[in-house]
C-alpha positions in Angstrom: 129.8 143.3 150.4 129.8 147.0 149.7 126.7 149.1 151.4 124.6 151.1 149.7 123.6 153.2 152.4 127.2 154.0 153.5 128.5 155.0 150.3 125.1 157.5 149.9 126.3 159.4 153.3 130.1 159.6 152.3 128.8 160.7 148.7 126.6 163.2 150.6 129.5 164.4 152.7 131.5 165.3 149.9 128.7 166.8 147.7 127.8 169.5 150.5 131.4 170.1 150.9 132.4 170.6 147.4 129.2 172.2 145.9 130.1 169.9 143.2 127.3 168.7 140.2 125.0 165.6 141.8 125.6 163.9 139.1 129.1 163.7 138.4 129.9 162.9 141.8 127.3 159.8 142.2 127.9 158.6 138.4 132.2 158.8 140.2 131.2 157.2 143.6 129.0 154.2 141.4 131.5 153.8 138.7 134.0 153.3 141.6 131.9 151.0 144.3 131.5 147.2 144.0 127.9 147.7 144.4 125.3 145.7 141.9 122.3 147.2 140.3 119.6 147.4 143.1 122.3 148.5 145.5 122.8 151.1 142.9 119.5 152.2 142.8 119.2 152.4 146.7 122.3 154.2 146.6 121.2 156.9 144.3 117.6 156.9 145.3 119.1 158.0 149.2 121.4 160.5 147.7 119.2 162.4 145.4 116.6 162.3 147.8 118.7 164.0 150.8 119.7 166.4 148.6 116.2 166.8 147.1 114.4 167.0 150.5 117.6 168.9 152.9 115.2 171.5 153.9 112.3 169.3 155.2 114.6 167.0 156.6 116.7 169.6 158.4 113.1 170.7 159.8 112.8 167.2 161.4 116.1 166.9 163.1 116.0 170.2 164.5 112.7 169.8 165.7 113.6 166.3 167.5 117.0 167.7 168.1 118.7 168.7 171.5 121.7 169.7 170.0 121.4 172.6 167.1 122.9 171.2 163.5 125.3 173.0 163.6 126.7 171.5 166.2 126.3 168.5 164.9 129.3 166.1 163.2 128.9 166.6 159.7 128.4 162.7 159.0 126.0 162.1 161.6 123.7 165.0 160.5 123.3 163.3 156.7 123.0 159.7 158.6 119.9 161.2 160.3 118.8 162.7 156.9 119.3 159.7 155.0 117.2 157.5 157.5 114.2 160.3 157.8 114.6 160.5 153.9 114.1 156.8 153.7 111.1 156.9 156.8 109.3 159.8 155.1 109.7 159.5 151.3 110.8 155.8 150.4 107.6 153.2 151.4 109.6 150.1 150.3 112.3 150.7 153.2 110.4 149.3 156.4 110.2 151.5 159.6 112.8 149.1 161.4 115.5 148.9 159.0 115.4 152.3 158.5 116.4 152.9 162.1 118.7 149.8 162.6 121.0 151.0 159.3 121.2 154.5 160.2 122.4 153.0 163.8 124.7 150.8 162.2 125.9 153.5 159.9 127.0 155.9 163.2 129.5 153.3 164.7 130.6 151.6 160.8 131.7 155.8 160.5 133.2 155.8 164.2 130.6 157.8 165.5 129.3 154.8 168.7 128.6 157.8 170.8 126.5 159.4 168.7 124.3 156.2 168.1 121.6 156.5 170.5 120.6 160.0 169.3 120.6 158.9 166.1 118.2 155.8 167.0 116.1 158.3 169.8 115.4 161.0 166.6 114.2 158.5 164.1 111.8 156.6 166.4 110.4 160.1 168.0 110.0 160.6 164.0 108.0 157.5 163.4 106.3 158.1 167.0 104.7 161.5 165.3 103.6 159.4 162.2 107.0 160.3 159.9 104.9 163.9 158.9 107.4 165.7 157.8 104.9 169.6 158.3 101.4 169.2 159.5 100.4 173.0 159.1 99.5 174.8 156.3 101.3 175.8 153.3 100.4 179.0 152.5 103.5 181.0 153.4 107.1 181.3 151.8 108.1 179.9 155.2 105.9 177.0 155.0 106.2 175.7 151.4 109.9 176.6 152.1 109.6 173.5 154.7 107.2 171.8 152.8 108.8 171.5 149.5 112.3 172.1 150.5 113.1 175.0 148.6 115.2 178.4 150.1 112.4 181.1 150.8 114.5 183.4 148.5 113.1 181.1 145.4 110.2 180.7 147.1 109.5 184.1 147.3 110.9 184.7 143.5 108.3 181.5 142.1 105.5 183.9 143.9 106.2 187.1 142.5 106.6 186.4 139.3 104.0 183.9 138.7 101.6 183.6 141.4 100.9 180.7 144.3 99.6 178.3 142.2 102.2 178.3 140.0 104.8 178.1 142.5 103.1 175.8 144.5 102.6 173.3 141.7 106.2 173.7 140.4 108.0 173.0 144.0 105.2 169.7 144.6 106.2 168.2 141.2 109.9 169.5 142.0 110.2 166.7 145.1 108.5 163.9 142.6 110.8 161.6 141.0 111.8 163.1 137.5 110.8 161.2 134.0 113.3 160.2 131.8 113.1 160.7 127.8 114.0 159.7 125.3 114.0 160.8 121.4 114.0 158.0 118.8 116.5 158.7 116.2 113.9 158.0 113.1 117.5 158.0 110.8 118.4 154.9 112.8 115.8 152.9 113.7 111.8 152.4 113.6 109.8 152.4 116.8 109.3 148.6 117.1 113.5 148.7 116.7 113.8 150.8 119.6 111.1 148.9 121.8 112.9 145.5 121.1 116.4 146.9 121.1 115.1 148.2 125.0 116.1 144.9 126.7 112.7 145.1 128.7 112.4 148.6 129.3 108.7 149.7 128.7 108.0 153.1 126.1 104.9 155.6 126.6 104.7 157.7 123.6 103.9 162.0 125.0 102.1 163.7 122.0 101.1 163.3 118.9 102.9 167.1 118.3 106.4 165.0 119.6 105.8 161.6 117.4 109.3 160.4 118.7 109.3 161.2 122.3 109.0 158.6 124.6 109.0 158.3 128.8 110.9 155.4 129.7 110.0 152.9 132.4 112.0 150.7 134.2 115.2 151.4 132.1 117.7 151.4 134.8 121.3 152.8 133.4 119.6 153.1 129.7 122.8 154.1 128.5 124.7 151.1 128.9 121.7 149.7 126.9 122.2 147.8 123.0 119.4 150.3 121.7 122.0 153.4 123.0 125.3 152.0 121.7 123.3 151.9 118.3 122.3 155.1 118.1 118.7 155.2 118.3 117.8 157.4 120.6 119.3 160.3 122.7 118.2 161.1 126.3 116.3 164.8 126.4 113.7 166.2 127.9 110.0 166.7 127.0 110.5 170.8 127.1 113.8 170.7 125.3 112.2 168.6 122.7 109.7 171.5 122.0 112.2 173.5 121.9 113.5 172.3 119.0 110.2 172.4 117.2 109.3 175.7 117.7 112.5 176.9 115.8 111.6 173.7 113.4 114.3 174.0 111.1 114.3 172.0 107.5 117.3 170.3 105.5 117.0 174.0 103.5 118.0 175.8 106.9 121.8 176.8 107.5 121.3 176.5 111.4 123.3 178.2 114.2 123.2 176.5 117.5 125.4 179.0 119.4 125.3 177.4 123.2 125.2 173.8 121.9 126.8 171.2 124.5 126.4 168.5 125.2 124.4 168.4 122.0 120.5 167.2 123.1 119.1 170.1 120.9 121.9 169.9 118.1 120.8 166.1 117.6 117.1 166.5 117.7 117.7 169.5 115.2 119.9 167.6 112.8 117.0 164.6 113.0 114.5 166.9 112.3 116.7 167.9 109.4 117.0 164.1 108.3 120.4 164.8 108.3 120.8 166.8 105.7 121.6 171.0 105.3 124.0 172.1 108.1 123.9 173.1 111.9 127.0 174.8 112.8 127.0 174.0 116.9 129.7 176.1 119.3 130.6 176.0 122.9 133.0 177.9 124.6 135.0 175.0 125.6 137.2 172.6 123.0 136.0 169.4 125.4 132.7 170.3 125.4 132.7 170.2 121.3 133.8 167.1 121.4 131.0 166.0 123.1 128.8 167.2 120.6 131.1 165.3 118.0 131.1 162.1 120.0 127.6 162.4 119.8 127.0 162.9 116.4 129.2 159.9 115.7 127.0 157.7 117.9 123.9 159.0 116.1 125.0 158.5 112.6 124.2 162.1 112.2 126.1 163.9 109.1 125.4 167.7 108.9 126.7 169.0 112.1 130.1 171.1 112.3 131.2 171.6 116.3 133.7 173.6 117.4 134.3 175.6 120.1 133.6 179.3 119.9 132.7 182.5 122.3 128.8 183.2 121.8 129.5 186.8 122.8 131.7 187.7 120.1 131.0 188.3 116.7 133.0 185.5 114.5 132.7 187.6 111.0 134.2 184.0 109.1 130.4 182.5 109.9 128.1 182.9 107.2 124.5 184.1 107.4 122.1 181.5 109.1 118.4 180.9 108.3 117.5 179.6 112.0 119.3 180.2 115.5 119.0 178.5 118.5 119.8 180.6 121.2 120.0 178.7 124.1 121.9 180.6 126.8 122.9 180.1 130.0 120.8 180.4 132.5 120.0 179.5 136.7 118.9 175.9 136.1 116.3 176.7 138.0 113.6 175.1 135.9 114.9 171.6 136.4 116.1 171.3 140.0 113.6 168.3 140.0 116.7 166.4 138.1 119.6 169.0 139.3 118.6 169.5 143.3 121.7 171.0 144.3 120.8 174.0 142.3 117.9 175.7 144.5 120.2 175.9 147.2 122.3 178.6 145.8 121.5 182.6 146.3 119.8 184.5 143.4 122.5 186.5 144.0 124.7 184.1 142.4 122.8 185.5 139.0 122.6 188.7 138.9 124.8 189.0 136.4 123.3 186.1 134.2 120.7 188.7 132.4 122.9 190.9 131.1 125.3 187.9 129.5 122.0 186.1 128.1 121.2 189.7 126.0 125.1 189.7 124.7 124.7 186.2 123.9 121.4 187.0 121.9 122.4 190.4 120.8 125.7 188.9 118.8 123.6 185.8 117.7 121.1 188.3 115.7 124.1 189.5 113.8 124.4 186.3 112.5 120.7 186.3 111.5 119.5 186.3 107.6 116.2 188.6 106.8 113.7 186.5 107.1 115.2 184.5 109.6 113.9 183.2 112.5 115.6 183.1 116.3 114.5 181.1 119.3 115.8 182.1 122.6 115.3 179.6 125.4 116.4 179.1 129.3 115.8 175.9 131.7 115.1 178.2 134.5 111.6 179.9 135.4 113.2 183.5 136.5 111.2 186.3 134.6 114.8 188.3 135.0 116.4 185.7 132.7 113.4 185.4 130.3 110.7 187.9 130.0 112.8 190.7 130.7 115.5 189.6 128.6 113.1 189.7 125.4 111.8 192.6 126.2 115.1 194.0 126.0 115.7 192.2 123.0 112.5 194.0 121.0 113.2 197.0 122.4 116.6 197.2 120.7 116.4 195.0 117.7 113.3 196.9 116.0 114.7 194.8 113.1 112.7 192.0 114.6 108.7 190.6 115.6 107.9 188.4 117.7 106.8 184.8 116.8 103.6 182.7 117.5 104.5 179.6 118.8 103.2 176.2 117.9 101.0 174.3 120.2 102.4 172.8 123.1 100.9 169.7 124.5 97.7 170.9 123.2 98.0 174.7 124.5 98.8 177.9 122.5 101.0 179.8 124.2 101.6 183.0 121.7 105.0 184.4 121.3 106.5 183.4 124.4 105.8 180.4 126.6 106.7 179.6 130.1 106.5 175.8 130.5 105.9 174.1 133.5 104.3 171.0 135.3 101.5 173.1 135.7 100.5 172.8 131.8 101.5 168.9 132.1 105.4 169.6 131.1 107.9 167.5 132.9 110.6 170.9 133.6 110.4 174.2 133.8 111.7 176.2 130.3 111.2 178.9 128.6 111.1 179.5 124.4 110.2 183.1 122.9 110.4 183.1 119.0 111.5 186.4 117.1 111.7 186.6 113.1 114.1 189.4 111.5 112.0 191.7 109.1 114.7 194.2 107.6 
């Protein structure tokens, strides 16, 4: 019988090899192991947690550690993080087996030697009551342990937006993600979608977001009768008001310029109710087709993918009432749901700001007077948002800013920067700008 834990370290192996998306290579390593659903779950649930958590748990094994990590064998070092992961974070794995499957996992990978340290850290763990950092957290060293996040963000989160902010962001960072959903009303009604569910529980979010839903208890939702049908897509809360505040109508001629895999695009076209026209580009041919797959799924008419650079100027594209001008960005607003991303240096983007302004500067030639433009990022780096749009209004005098529509409740003026600390399940970031001449 195939075991979960055992694929979860060689997974683990080869995503801090690789650098490779978390999610491709688990949805690869499950699509390719004989395991069933709740060996699935365990499975992920040790994976994305390690990777979630590599910080804290580093913490713990060198503290209880002889031997530096770096010494270590690179198997045995995610065996001890997968068994403190389960000790620390997972309450429905008991103390013992915990300790027992991590042994069992040194000598199933050929590592008998290195079995007794394996079984000697975990039970000094539990000996100290599986606390991960008993001081306080109130340095970028400390919520760095705490939270598991590089001090370099750390640092970043502070200066930007204050403690608070950051300390609330990297807590709710380490929870375990919502997923939603948004119910294709051109498909189905909501009692459709609730009994096409196969069990799976709905929560409605807002009033302002009549068809976004958390799902509970959906396992893989998209092997699920109510996806195959079409009615819903999987997309975030924040994403979700994304689309709203550019709020286009079936009158618009809409320009999604960074469109794959198509979340936005879709919610856009629904909002539409399929009717006037969103023209959606990517750079890539295969990432189009995504889009296209998509629409196709949906049942949704009035989209036109194709690939397409968003920094240059295609003069064949007419003139477009609403843009969506969703660039690339750090991620860094939803390493809750893509962990591996905190680990990398902000030196990595350094170059993103000035690519977001050429994307935004060539999608305002495409921009009718009278038109309106929303510029959004996932991440929560002032350098890739605020200071972007200040760039933007300082050399596009052509343009005001927008007030935004309410948020959960909250008015946020021209520019908002979402985040779990205003009850939002990712960090994301809309400004809204109207062309005036």
């Amino acid at each position: 019988m195939a075991d979960p834990r055992y694929i979860a370290i060689k997974l683990l192996n080869k995503t801090f090899r690789s650098g490779s998306y978390s999610n491709i290579q688990l949805n690869a390593g499950l699509d390719s192991s004989e395991l069933d659903e709740r060996g699935k779950k365990l499975c992920s649930a040790i994976y994305y947690g390690v990777i979630q958590t590599r910080i804290s748990l580093d913490y713990v094994i060198d503290k209880f550690s002889k031997r530096p990590i770096k010494k270590m064998d690179d198997i045995i070092v995610n065996i001890l993080r997968s068994g403190i992961y389960q000790l620390a974070y997972m309450d429905g794995v008991p103390d013992n087996a915990a300790v027992n499957e991590s042994v069992s996992l040194a000598k199933k990978f050929g590592k008998t030697s290195a079995s007794g340290m394996v079984n000697a850290i975990l039970r000094n763990f539990i000996r100290q009551d599986k606390k991960i950092f008993t001081g306080k957290v109130d340095s970028a060293k400390s919520m760095s342990i705490a939270y598991s996040c590089p001090e370099e963000l750390v640092k970043s989160l502070t200066n930007d937006y204050g403690e608070e902010f950051t300390l609330s962001f990297l807590a709710h960072s380490i929870e375990k993600p919502n997923v939603y959903l948004r119910r294709n009303q051109l498909r189905c009604s909501l009692d459709e979608l609730i009994g096409a569910m196969n069990g799976s529980e709905l929560e409605a979010v807002s009033d302002e977001l009549p068809e976004c839903c958390i799902v509970r208890g959906g396992g893989n939702i998209t092997a699920n009768d109510a996806f195959r049908k079409g009615f819903f897509h999987v997309q975030s809360m924040a994403s979700q008001y994304c689309c709203r505040a550019l709020s286009p109508t079936e009158n618009d001629l809409v320009l999604d310029i960074c469109a794959a895999p198509g979340g936005k695009t879709f919610t856009m076209s629904e909002l539409m109710n399929g009717k006037g026209t969103i023209y959606a580009f990517d750079l890539h041919e295969k990432r189009a087709e995504l889009i296209r797959k998509g629409e196709e799924r949906l049942g949704l008419a009035n989209i036109k993918a194709a690939a397409g650079d968003a920094t240059k100027f295609n003069p064949e594209l007419p003139e477009f009432t609403k843009i969506l001008c969703d660039v690339p960005c750090s991620g860094f607003g939803v390493i809750g749901k893509k962990p591996e991303i905190k680990y990398k240096s902000l030196s990595d983007f350094e170059r993103l700001p000035q690519i977001q302004y050429n994307i935004a500067d060539n999608a305002l030639r495409y921009l009718a007077v009278g038109g309106e433009l929303v510029y959004s990022t996932c991440t929560v780096r002032k350098a890739e948002n605020d200071e972007v749009c200040d760039r933007i209004l300082k050399e596009h005098p052509e343009l005001e800013p927008v007030e935004l529509p309410t948020m959960l409740g909250k008015k946020f003026g021209c520019r908002a920067t979402l985040s779990p600390l205003d009850g939002f399940d990712d960090g994301f970031f809309i400004a809204k700008f109207r062309k005036i001449k």
